[in-house]
C-alpha positions as CSV (number, residue, x, y, z in Angstrom):
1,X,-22.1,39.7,-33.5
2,X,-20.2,39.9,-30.0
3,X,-17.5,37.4,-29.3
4,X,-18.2,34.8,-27.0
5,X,-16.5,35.2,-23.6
6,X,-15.5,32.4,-20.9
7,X,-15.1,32.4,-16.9
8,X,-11.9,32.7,-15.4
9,X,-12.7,29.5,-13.4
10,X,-15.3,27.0,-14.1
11,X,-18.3,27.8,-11.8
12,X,-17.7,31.4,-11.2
13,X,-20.0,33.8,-12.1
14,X,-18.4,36.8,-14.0
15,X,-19.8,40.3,-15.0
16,X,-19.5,40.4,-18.9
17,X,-17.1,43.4,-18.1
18,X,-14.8,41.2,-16.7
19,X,-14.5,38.1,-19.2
20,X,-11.5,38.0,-21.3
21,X,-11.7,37.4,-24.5
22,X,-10.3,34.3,-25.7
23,X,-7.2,34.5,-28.2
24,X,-6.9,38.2,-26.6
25,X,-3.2,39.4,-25.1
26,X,-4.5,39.0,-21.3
27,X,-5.9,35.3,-22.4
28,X,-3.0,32.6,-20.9
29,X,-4.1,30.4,-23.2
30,X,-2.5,26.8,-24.3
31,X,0.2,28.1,-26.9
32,X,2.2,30.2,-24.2
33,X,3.2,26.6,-22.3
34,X,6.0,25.5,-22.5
35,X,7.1,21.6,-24.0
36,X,10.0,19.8,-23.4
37,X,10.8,17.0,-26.2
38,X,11.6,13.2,-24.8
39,X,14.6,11.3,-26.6
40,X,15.9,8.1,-25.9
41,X,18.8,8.0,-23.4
42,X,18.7,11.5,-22.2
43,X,20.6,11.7,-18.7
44,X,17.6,10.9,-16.2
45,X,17.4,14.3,-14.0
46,X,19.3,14.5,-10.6
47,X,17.5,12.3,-7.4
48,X,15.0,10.5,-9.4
49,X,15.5,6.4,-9.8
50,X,15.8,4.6,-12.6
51,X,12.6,2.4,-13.9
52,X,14.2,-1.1,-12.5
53,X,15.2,1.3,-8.8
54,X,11.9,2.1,-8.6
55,X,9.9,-1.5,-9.4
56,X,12.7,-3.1,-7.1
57,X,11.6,-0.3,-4.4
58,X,7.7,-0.9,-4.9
59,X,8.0,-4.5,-4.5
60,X,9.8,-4.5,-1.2
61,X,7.5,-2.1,0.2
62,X,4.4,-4.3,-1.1
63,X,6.4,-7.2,0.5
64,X,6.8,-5.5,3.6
65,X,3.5,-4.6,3.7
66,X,2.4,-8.5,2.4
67,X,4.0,-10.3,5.2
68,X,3.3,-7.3,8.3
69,X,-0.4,-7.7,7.6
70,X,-0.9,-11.5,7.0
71,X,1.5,-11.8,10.2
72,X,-0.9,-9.7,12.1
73,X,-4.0,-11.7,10.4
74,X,-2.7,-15.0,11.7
75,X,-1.9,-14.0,15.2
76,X,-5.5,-13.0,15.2
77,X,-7.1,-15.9,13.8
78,X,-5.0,-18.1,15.9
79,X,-5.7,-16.0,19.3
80,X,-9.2,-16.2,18.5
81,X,-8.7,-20.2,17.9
82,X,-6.4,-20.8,21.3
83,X,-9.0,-21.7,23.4
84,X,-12.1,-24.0,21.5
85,X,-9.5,-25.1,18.7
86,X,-5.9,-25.0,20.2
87,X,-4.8,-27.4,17.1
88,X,-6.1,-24.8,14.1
89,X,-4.1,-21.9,16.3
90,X,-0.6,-24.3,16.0
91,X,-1.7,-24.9,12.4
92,X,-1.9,-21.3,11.3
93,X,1.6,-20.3,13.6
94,X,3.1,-23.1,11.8
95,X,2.6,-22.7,8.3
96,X,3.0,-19.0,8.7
97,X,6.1,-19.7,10.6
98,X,7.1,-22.0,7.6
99,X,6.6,-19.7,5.0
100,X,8.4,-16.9,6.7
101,X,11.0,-19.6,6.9
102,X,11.6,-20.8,3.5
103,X,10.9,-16.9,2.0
104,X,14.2,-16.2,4.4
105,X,15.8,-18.6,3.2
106,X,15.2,-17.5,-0.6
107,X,16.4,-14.4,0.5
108,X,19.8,-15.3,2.7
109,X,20.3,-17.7,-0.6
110,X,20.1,-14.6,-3.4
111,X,22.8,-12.9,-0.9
112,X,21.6,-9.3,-2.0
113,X,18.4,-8.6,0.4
114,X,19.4,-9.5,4.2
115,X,16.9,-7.1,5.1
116,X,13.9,-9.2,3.5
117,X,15.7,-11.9,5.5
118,X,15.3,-10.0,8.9
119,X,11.7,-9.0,8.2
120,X,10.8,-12.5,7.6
121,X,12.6,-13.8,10.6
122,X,11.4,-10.9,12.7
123,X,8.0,-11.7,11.4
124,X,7.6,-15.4,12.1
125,X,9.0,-14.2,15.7
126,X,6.4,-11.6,16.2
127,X,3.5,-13.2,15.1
128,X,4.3,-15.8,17.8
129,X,4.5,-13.0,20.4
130,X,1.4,-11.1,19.4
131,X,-0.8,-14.8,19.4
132,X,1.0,-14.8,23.1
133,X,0.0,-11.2,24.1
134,X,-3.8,-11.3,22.3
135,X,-4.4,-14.8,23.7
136,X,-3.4,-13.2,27.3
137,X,-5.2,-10.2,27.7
138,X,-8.1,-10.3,25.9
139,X,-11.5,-13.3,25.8
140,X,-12.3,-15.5,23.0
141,X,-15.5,-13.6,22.5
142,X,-13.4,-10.5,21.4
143,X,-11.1,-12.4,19.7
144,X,-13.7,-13.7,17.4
145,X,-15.5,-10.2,17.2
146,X,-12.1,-8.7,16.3
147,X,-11.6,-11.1,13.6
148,X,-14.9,-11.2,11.9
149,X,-14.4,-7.1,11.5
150,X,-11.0,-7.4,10.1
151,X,-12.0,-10.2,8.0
152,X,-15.7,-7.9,6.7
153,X,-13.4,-4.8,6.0
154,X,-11.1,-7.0,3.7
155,X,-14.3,-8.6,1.9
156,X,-15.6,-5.0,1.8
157,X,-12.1,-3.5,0.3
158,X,-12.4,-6.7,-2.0
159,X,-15.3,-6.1,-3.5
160,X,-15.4,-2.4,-3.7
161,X,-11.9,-1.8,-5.4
């Protein structure tokens, strides 16, 4: 009875003169990789973080990120409010500019992340001047169409993921 013979690649067609036999000398099959054992408080190897470097790293990123993207939400939302509902625009500049506040503060008060501290600060700042700029330049109407995509894509990447 003839062996059974295998593609190279999944997919391909292949003449039965060239197959390779599996378990034959030209087969690469899984017993010629190599292994490398793992024990406990082997040196970690050169330019790669430790576990606790890179969780501290992934949160300030996701921080950054956090507080870039809500600041850019509420200067949106509160451009699109200026106009009809000038008192929701101060109430979302305000509690956003708290927040950004009191999250420097926690930062200037732990005394080992300034730059958290100037992110928040610069934040608060530039939220204020993007409400300015969007509230100049461009109509409510836009605003509000603006907004209401922003706001369907986040429901969308809600839902979906």
């Amino acid at each position: 009875m003839p062996r059974a013979r295998r593609p190279r690649d999944i997919g391909d067609a292949v003449d039965a003169a060239d197959a390779v036999d599996p378990g034959s000398p030209g087969d690469p099959g899984v017993r010629d990789l190599g292994t490398r054992e793992w024990r406990p408080g082997r040196p970690r190897p050169a330019g790669r973080p430790s576990p606790e470097e890179a969780r501290e790293r992934r949160r300030a990123v996701l921080h950054r990120r956090w507080v870039v993207g809500t600041g850019l939400l509420v200067s949106l939302a509160a451009a699109t409010a200026r106009e009809p509902l000038p008192e929701v625009a101060l109430l979302l500049l305000t509690g956003y500019g708290s927040v950004m506040l009191v999250d420097a503060g926690v930062a200037l008060f732990a005394r080992r992340d300034r730059g958290r501290m100037v992110l928040d600060l610069a934040a608060g700042a530039g939220a204020v001047a993007l409400w300015a700029v969007l509230g100049t330049f461009f109509s409510t109407f836009t605003l509000a169409l603006a907004l209401g995509t922003v706001v369907f894509v986040l429901v969308a990447i809600l839902v979906t993921g």
